[in-house]
TORFIRO-920488 format. One record per residue: chain; x, y, z of N, C-alpha, C, O, CB in turn; residue number from 1. Coordinates in nm, 3 decimals, m for minus. Glycine has a CB too. Layout:
% residues N
c / n.u / n.v / n.w / ca.u / ca.v / ca.w / c.u / c.v / c.w / o.u / o.v / o.w / cb.u / cb.v / cb.w / k
A / X / Y / Z / X / Y / Z / X / Y / Z / X / Y / Z / X / Y / Z / NUM
...
***
This chain:
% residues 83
c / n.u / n.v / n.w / ca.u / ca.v / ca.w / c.u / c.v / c.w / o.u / o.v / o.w / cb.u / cb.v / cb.w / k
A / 1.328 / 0.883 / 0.810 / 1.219 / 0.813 / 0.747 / 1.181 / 0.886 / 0.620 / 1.133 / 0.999 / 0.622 / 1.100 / 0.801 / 0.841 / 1
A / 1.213 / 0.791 / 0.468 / 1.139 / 0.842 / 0.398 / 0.976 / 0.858 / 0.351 / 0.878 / 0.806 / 0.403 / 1.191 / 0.817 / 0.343 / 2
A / 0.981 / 0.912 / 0.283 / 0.782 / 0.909 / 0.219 / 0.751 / 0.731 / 0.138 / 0.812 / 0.668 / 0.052 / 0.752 / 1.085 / 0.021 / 3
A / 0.653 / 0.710 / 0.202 / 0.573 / 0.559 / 0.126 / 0.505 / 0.656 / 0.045 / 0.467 / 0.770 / 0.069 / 0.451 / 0.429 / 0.232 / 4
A / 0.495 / 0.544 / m0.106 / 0.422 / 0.584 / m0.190 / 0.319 / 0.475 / m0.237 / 0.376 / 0.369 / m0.263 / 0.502 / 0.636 / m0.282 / 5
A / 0.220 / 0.473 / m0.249 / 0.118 / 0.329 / m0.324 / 0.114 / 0.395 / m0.480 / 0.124 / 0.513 / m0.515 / m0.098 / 0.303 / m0.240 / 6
A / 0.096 / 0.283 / m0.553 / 0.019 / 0.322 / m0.734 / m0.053 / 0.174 / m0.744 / 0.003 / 0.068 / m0.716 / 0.172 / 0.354 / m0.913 / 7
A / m0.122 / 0.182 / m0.768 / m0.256 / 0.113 / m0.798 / m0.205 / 0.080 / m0.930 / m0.164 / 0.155 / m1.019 / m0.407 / 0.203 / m0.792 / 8
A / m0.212 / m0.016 / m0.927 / m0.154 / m0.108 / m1.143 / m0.269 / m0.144 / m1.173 / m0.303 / m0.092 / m1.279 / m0.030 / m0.294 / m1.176 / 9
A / m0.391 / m0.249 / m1.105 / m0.479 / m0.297 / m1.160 / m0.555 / m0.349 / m1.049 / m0.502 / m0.420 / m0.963 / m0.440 / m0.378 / m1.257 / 10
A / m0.716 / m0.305 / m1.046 / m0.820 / m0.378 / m0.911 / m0.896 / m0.442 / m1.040 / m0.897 / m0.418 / m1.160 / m0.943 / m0.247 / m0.770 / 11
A / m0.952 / m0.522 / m0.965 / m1.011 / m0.647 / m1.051 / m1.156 / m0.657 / m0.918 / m1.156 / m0.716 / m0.810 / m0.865 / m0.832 / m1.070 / 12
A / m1.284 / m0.559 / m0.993 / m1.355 / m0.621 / m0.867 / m1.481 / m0.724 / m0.824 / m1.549 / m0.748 / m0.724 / m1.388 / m0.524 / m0.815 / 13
A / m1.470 / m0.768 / m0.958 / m1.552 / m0.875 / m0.992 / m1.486 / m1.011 / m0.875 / m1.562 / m1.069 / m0.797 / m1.534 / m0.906 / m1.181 / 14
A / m1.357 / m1.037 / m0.883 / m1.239 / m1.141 / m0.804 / m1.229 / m1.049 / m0.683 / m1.303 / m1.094 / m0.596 / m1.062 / m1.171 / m0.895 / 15
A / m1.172 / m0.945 / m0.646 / m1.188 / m0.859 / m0.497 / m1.062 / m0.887 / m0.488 / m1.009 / m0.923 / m0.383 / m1.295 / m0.905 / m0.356 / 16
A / m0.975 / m0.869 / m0.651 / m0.841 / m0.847 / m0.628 / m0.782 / m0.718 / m0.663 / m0.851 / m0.635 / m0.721 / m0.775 / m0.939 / m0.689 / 17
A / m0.630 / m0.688 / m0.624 / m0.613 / m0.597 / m0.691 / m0.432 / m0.615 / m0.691 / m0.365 / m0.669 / m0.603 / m0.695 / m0.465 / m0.632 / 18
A / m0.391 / m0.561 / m0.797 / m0.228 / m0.521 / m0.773 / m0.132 / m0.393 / m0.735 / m0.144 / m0.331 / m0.841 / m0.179 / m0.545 / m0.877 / 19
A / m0.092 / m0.357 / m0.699 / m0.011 / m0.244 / m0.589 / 0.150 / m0.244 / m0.569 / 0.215 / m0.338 / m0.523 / m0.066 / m0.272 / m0.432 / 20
A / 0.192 / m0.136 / m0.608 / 0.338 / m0.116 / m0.622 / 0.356 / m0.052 / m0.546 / 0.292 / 0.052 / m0.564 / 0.396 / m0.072 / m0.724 / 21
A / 0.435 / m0.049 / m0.425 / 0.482 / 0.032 / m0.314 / 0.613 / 0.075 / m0.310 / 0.705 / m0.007 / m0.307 / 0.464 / m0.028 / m0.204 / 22
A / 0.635 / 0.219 / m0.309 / 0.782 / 0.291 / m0.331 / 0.812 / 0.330 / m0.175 / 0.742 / 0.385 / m0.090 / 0.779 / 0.450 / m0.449 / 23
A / 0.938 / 0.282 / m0.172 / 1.021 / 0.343 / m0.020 / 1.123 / 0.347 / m0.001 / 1.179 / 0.265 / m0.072 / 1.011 / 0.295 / 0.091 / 24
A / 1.186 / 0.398 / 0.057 / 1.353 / 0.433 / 0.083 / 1.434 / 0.386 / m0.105 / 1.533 / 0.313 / m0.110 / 1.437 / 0.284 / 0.263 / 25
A / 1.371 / 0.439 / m0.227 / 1.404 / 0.445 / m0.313 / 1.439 / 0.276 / m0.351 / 1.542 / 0.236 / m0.405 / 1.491 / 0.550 / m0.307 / 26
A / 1.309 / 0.184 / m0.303 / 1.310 / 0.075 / m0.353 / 1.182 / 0.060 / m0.409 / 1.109 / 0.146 / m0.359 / 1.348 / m0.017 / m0.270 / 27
A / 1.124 / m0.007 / m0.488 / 1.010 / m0.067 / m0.576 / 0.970 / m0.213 / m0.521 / 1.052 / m0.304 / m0.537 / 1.062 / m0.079 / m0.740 / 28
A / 0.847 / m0.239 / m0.455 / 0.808 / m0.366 / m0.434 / 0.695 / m0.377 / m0.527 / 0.624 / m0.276 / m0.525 / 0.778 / m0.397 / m0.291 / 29
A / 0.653 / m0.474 / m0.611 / 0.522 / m0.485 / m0.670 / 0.434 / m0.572 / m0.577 / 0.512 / m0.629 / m0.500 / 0.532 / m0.546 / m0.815 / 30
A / 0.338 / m0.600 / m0.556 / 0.259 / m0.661 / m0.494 / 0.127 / m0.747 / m0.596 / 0.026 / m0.680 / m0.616 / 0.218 / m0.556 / m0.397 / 31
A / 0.131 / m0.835 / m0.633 / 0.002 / m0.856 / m0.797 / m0.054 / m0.986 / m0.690 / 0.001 / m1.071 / m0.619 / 0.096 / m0.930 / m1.039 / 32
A / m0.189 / m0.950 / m0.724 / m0.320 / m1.046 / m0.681 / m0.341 / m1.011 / m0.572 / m0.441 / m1.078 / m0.544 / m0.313 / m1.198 / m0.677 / 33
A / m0.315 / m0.947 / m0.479 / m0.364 / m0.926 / m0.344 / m0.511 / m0.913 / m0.304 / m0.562 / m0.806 / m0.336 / m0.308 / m0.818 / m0.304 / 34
A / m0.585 / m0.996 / m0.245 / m0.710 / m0.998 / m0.173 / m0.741 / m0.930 / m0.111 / m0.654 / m0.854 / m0.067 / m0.735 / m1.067 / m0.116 / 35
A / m0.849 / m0.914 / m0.077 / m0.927 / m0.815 / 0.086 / m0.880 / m0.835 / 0.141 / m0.825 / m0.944 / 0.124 / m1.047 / m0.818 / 0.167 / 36
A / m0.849 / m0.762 / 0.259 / m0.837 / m0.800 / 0.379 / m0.713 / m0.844 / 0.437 / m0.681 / m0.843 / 0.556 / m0.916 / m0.880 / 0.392 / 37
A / m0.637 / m0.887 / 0.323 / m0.542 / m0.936 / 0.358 / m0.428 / m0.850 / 0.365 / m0.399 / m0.764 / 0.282 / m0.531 / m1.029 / 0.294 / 38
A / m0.363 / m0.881 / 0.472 / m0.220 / m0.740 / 0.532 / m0.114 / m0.759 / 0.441 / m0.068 / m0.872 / 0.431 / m0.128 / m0.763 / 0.717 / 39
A / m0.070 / m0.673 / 0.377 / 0.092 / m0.629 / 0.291 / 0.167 / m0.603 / 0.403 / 0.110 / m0.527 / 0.481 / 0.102 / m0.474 / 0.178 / 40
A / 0.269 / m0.639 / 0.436 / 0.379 / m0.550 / 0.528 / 0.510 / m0.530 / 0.482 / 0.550 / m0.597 / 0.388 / 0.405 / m0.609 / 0.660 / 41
A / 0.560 / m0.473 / 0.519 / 0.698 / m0.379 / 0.475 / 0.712 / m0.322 / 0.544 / 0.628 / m0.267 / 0.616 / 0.717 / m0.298 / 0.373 / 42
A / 0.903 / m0.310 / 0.545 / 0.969 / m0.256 / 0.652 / 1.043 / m0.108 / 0.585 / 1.088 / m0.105 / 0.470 / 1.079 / m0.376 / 0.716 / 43
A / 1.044 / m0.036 / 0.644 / 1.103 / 0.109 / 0.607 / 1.122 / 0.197 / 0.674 / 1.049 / 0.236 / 0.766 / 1.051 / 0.170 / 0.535 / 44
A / 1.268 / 0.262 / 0.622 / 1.305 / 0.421 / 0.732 / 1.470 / 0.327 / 0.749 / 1.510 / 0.210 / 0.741 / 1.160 / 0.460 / 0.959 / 45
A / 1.511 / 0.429 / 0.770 / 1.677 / 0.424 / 0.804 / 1.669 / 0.330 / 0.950 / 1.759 / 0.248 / 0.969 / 1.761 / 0.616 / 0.837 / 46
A / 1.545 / 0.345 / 1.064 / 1.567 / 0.237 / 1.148 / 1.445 / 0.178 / 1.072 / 1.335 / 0.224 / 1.042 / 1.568 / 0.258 / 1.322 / 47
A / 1.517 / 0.034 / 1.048 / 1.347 / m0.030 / 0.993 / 1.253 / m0.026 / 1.070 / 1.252 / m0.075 / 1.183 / 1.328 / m0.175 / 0.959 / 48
A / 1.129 / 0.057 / 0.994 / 0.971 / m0.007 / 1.106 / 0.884 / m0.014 / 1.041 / 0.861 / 0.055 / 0.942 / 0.900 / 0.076 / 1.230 / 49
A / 0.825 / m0.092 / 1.084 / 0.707 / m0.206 / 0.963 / 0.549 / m0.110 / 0.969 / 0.479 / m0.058 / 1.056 / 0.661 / m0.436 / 1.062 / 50
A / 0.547 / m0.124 / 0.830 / 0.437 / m0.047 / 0.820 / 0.325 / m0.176 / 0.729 / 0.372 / m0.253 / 0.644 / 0.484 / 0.117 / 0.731 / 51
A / 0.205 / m0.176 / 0.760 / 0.101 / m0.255 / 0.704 / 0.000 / m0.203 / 0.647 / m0.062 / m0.107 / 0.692 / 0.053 / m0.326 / 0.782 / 52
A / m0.032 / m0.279 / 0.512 / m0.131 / m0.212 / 0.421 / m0.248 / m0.276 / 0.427 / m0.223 / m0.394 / 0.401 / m0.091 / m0.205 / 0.282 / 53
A / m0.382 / m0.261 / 0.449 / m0.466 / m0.398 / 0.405 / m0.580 / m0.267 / 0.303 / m0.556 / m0.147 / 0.290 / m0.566 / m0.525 / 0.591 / 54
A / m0.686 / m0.334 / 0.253 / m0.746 / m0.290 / 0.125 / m0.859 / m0.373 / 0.183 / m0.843 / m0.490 / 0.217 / m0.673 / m0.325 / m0.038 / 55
A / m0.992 / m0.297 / 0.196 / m1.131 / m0.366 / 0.205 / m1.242 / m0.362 / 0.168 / m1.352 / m0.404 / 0.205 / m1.165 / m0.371 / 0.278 / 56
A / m1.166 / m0.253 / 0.017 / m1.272 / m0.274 / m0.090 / m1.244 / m0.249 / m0.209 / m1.194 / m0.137 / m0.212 / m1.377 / m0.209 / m0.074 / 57
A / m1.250 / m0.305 / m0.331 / m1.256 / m0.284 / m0.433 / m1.345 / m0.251 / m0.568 / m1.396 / m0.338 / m0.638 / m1.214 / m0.338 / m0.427 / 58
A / m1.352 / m0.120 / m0.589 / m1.461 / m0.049 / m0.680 / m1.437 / m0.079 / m0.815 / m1.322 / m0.087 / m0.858 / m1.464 / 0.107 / m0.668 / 59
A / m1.567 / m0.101 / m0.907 / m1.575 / m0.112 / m1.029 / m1.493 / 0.005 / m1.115 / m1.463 / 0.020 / m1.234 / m1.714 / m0.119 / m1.051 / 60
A / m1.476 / 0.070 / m1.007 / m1.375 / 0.240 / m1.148 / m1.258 / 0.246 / m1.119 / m1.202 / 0.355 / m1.132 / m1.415 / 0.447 / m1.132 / 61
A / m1.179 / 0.125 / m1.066 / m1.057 / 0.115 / m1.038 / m1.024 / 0.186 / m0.932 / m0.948 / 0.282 / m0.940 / m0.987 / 0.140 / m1.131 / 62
A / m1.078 / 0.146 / m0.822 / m1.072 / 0.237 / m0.711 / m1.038 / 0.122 / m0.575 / m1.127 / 0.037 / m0.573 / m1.232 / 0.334 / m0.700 / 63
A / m0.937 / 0.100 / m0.467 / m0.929 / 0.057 / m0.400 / m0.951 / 0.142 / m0.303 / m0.949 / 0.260 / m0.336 / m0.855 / 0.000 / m0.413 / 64
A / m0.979 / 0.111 / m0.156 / m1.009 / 0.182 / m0.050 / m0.935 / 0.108 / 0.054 / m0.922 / m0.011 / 0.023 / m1.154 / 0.198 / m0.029 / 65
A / m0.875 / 0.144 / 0.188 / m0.821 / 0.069 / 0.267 / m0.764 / 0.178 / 0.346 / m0.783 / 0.299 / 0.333 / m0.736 / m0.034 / 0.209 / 66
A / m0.674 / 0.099 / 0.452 / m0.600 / 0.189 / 0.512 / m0.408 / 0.185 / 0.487 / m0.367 / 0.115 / 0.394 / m0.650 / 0.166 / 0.661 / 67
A / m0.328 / 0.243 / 0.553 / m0.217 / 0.222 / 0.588 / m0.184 / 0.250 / 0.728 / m0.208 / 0.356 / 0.785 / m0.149 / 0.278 / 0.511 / 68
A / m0.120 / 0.136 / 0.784 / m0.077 / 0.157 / 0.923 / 0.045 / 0.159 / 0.913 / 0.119 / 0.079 / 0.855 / m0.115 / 0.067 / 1.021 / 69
A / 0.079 / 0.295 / 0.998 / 0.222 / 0.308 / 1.004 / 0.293 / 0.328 / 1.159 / 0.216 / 0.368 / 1.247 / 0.254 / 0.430 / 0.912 / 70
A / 0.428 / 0.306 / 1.196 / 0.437 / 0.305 / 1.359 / 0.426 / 0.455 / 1.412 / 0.467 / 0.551 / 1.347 / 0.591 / 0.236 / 1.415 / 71
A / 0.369 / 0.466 / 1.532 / 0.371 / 0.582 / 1.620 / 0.494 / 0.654 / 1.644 / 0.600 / 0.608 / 1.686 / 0.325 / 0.547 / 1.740 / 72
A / 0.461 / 0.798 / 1.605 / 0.586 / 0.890 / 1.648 / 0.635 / 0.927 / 1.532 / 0.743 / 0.984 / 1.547 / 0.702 / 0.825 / 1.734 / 73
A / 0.587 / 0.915 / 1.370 / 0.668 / 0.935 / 1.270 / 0.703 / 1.070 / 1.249 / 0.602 / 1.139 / 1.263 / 0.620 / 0.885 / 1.165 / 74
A / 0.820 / 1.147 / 1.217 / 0.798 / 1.266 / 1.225 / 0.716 / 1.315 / 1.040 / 0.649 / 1.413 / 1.009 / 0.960 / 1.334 / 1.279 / 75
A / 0.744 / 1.242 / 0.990 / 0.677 / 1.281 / 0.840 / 0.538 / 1.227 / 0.811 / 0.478 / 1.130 / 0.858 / 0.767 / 1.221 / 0.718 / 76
A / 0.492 / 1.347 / 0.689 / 0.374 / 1.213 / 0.652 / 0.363 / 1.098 / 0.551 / 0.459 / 1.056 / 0.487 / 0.259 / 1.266 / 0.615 / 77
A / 0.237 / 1.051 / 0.541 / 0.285 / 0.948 / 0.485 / 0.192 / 0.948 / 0.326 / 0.070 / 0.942 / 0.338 / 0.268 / 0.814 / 0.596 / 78
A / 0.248 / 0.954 / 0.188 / 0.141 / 0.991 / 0.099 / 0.092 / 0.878 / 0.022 / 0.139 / 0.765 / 0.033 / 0.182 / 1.095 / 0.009 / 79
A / m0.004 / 0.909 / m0.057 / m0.088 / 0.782 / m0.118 / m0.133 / 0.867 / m0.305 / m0.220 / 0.938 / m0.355 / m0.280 / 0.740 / 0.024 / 80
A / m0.019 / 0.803 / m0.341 / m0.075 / 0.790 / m0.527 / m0.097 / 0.717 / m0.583 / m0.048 / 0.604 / m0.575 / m0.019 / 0.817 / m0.626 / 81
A / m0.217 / 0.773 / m0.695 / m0.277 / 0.659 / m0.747 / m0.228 / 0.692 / m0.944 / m0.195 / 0.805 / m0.978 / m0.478 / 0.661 / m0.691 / 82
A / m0.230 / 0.611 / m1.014 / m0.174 / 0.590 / m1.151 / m0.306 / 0.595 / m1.247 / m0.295 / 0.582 / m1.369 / m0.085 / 0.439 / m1.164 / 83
***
């Protein structure tokens, strides 16, 4: 299993949107307009296992807040950058 990475491109929090580029196993997904609340998922690691993003708030200073769920037992961790 490699390292997930997030970068934050653009929160919009007037709309309670935001856009999000997720790096893994040396692929690039962009993610643009994503809402509250609403789950990102992606699969990753040499055995695929799905990891889910959701976001449940978005700050005026370009700041998203949320979690990442990832499956039980990973032996690595998992990091979070922001741009």
């Amino acid at each position: 299993m490699g390292t997930v990475s997030l970068v934050l491109n653009k929160a919009d929090s007037k709309r309670s949107k935001y856009t999000i580029t997720v790096l893994s196993d040396d692929k690039q997904y962009q993610k643009k307009d994503k809402s509250l609340n609403e789950p990102l998922q992606f699969y990753s690691g040499t055995e695929p296992m799905l990891f889910e993003i959701v976001a449940n708030n978005v700050s005026a200073k370009n700041t998203v807040t949320g979690y990442l769920s990832s499956p039980k037992g990973l032996p690595e961790p998992v990091a979070i950058a922001e741009r």
